[in-house]
C-alpha positions as CSV (number, residue, x, y, z in Angstrom):
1,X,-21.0,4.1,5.1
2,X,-22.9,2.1,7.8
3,X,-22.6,-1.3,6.7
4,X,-20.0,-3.7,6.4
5,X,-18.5,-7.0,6.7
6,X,-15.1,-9.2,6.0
7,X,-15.4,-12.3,4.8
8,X,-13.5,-15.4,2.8
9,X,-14.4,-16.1,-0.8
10,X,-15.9,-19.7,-0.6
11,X,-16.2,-20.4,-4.1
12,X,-18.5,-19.8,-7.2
13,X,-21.8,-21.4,-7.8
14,X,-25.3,-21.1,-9.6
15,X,-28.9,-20.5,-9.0
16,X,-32.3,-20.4,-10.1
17,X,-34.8,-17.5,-9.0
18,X,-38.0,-17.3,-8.7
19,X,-38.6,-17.0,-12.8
20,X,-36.3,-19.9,-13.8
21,X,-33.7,-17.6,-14.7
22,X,-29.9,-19.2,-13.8
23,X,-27.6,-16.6,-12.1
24,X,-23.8,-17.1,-11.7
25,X,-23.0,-16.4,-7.7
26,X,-20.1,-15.9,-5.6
27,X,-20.0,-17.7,-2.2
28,X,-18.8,-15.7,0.7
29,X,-18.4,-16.6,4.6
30,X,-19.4,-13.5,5.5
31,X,-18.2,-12.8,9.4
32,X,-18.8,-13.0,12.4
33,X,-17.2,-10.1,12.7
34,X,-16.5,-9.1,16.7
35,X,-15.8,-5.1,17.0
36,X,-12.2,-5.0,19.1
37,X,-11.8,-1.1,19.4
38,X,-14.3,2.2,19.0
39,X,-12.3,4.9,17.7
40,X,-13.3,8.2,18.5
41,X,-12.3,12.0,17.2
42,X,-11.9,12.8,21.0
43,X,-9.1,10.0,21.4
44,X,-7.9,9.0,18.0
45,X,-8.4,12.0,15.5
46,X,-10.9,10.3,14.1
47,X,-14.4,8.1,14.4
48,X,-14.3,4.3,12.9
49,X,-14.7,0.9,14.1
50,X,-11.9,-2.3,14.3
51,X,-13.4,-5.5,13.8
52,X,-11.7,-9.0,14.0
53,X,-12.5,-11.9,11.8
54,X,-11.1,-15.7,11.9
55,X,-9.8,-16.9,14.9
56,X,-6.6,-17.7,15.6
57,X,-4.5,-19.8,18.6
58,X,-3.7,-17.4,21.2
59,X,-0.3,-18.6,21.7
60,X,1.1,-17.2,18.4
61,X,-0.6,-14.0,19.0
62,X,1.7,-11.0,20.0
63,X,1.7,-10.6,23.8
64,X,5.2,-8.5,24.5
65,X,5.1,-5.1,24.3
66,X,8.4,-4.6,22.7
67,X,10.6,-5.2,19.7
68,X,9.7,-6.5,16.7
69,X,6.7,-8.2,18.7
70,X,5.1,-4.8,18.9
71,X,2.4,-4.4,16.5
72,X,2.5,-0.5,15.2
73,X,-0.8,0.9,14.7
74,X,-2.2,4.3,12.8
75,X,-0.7,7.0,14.2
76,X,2.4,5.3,15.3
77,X,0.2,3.7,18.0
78,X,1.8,0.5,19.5
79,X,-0.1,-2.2,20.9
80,X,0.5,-5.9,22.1
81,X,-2.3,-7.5,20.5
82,X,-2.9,-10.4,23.2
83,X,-3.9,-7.4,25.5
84,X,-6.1,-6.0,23.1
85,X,-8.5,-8.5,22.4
86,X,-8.7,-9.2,25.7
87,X,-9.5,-6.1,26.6
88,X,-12.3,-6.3,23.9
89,X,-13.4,-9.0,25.2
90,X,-13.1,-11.3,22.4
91,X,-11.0,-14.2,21.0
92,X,-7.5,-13.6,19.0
93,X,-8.6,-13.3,15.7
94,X,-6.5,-13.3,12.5
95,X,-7.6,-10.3,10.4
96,X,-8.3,-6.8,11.8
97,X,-9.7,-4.1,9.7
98,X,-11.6,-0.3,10.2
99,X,-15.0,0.9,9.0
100,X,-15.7,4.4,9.1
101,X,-19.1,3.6,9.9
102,X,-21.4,6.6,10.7
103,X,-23.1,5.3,13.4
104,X,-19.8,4.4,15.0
105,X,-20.9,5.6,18.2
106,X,-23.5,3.2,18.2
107,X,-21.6,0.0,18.4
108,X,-19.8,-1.9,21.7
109,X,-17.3,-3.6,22.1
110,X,-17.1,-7.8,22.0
111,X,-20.3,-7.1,19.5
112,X,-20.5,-8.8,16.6
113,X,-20.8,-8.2,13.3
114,X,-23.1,-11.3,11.1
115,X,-24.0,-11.8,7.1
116,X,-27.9,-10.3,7.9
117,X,-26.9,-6.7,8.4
118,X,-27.3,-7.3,4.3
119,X,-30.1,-8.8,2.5
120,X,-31.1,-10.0,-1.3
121,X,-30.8,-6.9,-3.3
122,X,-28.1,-4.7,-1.4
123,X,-26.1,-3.8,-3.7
124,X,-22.2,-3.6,-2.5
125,X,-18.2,-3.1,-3.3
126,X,-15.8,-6.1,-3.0
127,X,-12.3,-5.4,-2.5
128,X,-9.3,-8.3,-2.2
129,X,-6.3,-9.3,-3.6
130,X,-6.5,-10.7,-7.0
131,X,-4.8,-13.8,-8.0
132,X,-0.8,-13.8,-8.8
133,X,-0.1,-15.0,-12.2
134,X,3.7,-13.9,-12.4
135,X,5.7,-12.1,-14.8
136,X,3.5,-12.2,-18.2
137,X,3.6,-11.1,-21.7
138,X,2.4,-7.7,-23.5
139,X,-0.8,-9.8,-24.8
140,X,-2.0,-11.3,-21.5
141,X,-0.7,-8.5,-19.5
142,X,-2.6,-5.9,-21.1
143,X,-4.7,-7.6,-24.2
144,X,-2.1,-6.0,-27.0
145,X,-2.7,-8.0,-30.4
146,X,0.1,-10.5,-31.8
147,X,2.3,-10.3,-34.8
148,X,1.5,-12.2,-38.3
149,X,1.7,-16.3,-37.6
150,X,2.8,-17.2,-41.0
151,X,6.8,-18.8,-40.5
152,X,8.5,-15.9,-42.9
153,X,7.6,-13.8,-39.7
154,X,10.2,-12.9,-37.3
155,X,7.2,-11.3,-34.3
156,X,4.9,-13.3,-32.9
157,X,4.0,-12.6,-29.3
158,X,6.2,-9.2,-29.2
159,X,5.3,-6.6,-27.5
160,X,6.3,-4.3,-30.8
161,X,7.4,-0.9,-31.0
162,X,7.9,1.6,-27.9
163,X,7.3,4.6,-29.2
164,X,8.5,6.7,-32.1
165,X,12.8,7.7,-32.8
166,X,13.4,11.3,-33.1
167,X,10.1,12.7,-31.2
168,X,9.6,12.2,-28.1
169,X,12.6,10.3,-28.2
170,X,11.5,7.8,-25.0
171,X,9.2,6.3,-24.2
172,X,6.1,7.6,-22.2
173,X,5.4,6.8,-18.7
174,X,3.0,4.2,-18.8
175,X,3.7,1.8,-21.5
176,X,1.8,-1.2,-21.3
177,X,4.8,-3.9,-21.1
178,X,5.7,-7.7,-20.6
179,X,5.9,-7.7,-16.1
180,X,4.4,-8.8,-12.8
181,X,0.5,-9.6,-13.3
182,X,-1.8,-10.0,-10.7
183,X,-1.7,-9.8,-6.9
184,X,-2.9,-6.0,-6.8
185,X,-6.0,-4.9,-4.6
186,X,-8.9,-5.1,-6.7
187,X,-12.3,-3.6,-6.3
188,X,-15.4,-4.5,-8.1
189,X,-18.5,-2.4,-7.6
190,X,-22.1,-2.4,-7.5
191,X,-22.3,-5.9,-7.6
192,X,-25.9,-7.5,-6.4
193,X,-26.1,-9.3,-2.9
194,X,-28.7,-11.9,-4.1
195,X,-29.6,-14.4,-1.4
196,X,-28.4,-14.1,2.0
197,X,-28.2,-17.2,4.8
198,X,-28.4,-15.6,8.2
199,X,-27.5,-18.9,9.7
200,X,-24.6,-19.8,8.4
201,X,-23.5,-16.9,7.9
202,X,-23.1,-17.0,4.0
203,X,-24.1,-14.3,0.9
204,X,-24.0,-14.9,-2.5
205,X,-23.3,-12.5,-4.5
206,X,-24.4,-11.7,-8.1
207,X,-21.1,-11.9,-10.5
208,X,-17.0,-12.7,-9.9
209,X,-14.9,-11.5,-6.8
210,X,-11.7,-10.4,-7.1
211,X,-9.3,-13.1,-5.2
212,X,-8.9,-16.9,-5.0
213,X,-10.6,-19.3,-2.5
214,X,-10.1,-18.5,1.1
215,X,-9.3,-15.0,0.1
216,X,-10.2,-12.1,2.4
217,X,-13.0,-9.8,0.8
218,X,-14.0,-6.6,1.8
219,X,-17.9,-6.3,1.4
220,X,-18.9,-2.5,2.1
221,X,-22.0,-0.9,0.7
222,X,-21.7,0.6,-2.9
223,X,-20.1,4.3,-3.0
224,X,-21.6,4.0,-6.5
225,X,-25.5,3.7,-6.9
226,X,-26.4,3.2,-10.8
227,X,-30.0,4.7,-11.8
């Protein structure tokens, strides 16, 4: 991997392109993005890059080095994060994430990370939480069908039968049933980065993102490239 970004889902949109056709975007604030820490294989095991994003009021940051102020890192690493930014070099910020970049080696430290390291065409992953919708049915949870409607019937929205009696006798791991929907991690791929604005730091983003507004997204390059 050698690019990638966080950024805060914005909203969704459309635009024309150049043939008239309309295409259904996804605005995303897409960094700055200031590198806090270089991790190397000769001091940490392994090679990635920490990045910051969104600042944050540096008097709600953790300065003390012990108790439940202590920030525990990979490893079982433990950090004051107050010291660490500064030590970077840059402001408090609010979210701090790794990239196993391949060209980690290549990067500083206090540099920063924009929206034009991608451009119209890229294609890419997005990862975030998805949005919470509580404890839900068989049929939304998982798209099972409904009983008959008519009023002699006693199953409506039901999940229906578990499994058979005798054999297996239980029911399998795995049954799709009525619980908890939503607020999982959620990654959709090869998804089409179609305009880019290098000034404000904003891409749109062919298609839906995983998340609701002000959501942090994960934008790496696709793992996945379709022929």
């Amino acid at each position: 991997m050698k690019k990638a970004i966080l950024a805060t889902k914005v909203g969704m949109t459309q635009i024309f392109n150049e043939d008239g056709v309309l295409i259904p975007v996804t605005v995303l604030q897409a960094g700055p993005c200031a590198v806090t820490q270089i991790k190397t294989v000769e001091n940490d095991g392994y090679s990635a890059v920490q990045v910051g994003f969104v600042d944050k009021k540096e008097r709600i940051v953790n300065k003390d080095a012990g108790g439940s102020k202590e920030v525990i890192h990979r490893h079982g690493v433990s950090q004051a994060m107050q010291g660490h930014f500064k030590k970077a070099g840059v402001s408090s910020k609010r979210y701090v994430r790794e990239f196993k970049f391949d060209n980690a080696d290549e990067y500083t430290l206090g540099a920063e990370i924009k929206a034009d390291i991608f451009a119209a065409g890229d294609k890419v992953d997005a990862s975030a939480i998805s949005k919470g919708k509580g404890f839900q049915g068989a049929i939304k949870r998982h798209g099972q069908h409904r009983g008959p409607m008519a009023h002699g019937s006693k199953f409506h929205r039901h999940q229906g039968s578990n499994g058979a009696c005798s054999s297996p006798s239980r029911v399998f791991k795995g049954k799709g049933m009525p619980g908890h929907m939503g607020c999982v991690k959620v990654t959709v791929q090869n998804l089409e980065v179609v305009r880019v604005d290098a000034e404000k730091n904003l891409l749109l983003v062919k298609g839906a993102v995983p998340g609701a507004k002000k959501a942090l997204v994960t934008i790496k390059e696709t793992v996945k490239v379709e022929a």
